[in-house]
C-alpha positions as semicolon CSV with decimal commas, in nm:
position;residue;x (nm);y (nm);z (nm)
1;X;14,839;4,863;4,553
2;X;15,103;4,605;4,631
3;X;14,995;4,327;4,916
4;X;15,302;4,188;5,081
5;X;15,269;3,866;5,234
6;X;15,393;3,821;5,579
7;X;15,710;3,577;5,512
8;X;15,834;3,833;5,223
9;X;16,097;4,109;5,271
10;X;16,064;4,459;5,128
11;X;16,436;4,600;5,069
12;X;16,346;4,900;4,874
13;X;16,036;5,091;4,882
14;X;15,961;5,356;4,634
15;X;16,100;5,751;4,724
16;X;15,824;6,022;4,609
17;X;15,934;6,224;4,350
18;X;16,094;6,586;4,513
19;X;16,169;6,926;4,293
20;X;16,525;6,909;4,183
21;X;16,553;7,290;4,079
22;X;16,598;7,543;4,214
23;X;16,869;7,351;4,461
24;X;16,749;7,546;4,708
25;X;16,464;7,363;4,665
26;X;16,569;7,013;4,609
27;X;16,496;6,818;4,916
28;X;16,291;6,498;5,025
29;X;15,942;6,608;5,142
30;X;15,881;6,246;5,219
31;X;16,209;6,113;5,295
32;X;16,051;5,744;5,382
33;X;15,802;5,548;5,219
34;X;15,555;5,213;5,281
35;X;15,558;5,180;4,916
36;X;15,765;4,845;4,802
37;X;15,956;4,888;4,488
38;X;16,082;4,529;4,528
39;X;15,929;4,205;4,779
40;X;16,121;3,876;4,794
41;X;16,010;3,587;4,923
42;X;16,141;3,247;4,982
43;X;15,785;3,013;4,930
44;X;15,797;2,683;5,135
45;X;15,870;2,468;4,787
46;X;16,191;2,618;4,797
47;X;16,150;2,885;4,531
48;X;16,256;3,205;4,512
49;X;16,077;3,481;4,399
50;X;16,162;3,851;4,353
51;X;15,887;4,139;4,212
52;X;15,993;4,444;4,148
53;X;15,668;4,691;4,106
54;X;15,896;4,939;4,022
55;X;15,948;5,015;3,698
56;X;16,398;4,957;3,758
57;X;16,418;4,761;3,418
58;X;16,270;5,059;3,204
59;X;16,474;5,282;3,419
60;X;16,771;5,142;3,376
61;X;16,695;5,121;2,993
62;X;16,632;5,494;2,937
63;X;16,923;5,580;3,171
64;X;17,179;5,355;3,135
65;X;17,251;5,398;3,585
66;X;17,479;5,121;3,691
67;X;17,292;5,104;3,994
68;X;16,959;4,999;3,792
69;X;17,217;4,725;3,635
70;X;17,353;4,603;3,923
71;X;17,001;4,568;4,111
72;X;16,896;4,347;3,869
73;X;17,212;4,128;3,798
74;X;17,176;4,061;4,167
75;X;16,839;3,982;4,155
76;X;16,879;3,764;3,917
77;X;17,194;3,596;4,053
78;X;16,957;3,572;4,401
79;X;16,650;3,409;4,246
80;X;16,873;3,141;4,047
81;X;17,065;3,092;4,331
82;X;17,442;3,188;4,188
83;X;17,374;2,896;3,951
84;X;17,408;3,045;3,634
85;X;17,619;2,823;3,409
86;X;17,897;3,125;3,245
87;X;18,043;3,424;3,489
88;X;18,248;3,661;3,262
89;X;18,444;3,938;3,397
90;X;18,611;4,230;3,211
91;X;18,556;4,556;3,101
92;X;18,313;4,685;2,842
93;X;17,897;4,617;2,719
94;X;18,005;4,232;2,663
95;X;17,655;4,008;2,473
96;X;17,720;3,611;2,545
97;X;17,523;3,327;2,396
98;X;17,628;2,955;2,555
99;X;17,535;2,652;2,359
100;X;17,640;2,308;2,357
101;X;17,690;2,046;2,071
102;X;17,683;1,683;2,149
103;X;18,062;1,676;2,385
104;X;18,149;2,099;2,329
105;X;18,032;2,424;2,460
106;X;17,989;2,728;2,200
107;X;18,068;3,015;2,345
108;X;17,957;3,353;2,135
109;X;18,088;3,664;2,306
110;X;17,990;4,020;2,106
111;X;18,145;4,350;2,219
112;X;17,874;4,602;2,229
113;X;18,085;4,864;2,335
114;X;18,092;5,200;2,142
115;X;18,149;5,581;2,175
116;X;17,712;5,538;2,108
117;X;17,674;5,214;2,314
118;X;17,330;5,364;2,368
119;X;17,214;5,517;2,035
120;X;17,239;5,318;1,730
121;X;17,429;5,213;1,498
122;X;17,769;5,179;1,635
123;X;18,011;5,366;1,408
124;X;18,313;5,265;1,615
125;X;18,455;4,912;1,714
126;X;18,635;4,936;2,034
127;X;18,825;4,660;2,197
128;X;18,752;4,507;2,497
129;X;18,946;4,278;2,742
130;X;19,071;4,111;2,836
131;X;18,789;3,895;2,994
132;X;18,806;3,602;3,240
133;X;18,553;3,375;3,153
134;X;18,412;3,089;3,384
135;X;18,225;2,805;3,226
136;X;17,976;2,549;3,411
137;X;18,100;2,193;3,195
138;X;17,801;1,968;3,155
139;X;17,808;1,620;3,092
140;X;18,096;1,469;2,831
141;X;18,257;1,790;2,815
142;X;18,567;1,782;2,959
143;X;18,690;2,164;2,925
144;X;19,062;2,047;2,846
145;X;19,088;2,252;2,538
146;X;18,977;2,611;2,437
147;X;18,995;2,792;2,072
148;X;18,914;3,107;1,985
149;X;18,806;3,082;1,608
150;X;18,773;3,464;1,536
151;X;19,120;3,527;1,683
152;X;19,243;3,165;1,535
153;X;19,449;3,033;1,837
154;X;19,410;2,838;2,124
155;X;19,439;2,918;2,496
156;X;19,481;2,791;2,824
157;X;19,205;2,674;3,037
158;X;19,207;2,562;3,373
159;X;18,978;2,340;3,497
160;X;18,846;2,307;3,861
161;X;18,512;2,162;4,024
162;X;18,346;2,121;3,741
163;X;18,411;2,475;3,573
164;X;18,677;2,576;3,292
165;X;18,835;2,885;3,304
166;X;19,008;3,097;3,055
167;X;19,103;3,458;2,944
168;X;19,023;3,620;2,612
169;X;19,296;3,884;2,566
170;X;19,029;4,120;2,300
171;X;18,717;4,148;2,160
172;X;18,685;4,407;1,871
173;X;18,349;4,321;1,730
174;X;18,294;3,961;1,840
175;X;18,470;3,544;1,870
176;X;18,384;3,228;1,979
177;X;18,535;3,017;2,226
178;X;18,515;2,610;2,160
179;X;18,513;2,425;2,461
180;X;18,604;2,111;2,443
């Protein structure tokens, strides 16, 4: 049993399971439900928090549903408050790993995408891209250059309120952006 407290929201309560064959059959019995599958709440110290009794992460992880993913992108994204330091855009099951060194950003992207994405190993490389990547620049980095050490050139960056921008035509298997 879930107790909500008064100043939280309940966006999505939980649908009772319903037969699914024969289709004759396959209809809501209970097509509404008190039962929250995810409470926010917005404390007084200016926190955010977001529960989800549900079970969406194991969900999504059995099923791969993009609705599963983008529930909890966007919950995340809500509860840090769009702050995340790196937005990357593109096609394909991208992995990134951000890490600075004294006045540079590192900047590991891996391509997970496969014909098995979801079974392992991967027996297939395929590319990926091209992505737009957005970088928040800390402190003494100034985001003026960009090189792409797997694919050995650099590229152009933009900067702009205190983010760097830049395109990485391909991934195959993986590269690493140097921000500097």
């Amino acid at each position: 049993m879930v107790h909500v407290e008064k100043t939280a929201q309940v966006p999505v309560t939980f649908v009772p399971p319903f037969p699914i064959y024969p289709p004759e059959t396959a209809w809501m019995r209970h097509p509404t439900s008190s039962v929250p599958a995810l409470v926010l709440n917005e404390p007084s110290v200016g926190s955010r928090v977001a529960y989800l009794p549900a079970d969406i992460d194991r969900c999504f992880g059995r099923d791969n549903l993009p609705d599963h993913a983008d529930l909890l992108a966007n919950l995340v994204q809500w509860v840090a408050r769009e702050s995340s330091p790196l937005k990357v855009e593109g096609p394909g099951l991208i992995d990134c790993h951000l890490y600075r060194q004294e006045d540079r950003l590192i900047l590991h992207v891996v391509s997970l995408t496969s014909a098995g994405t979801w079974r392992a190993p991967i027996h297939e490389l395929i590319p990926v891209g091209p992505l737009t990547i957005r970088v928040k620049l800390p402190e003494r980095v100034r985001g003026r250059a960009v090189w792409l050490l797997v694919a050995e050139n650099d590229i152009r960056s933009a900067t702009e309120d205190g983010w760097v921008c830049f395109d990485v035509p391909l991934v195959t298997d993986h590269e690493v952006a140097v921000i500097s």
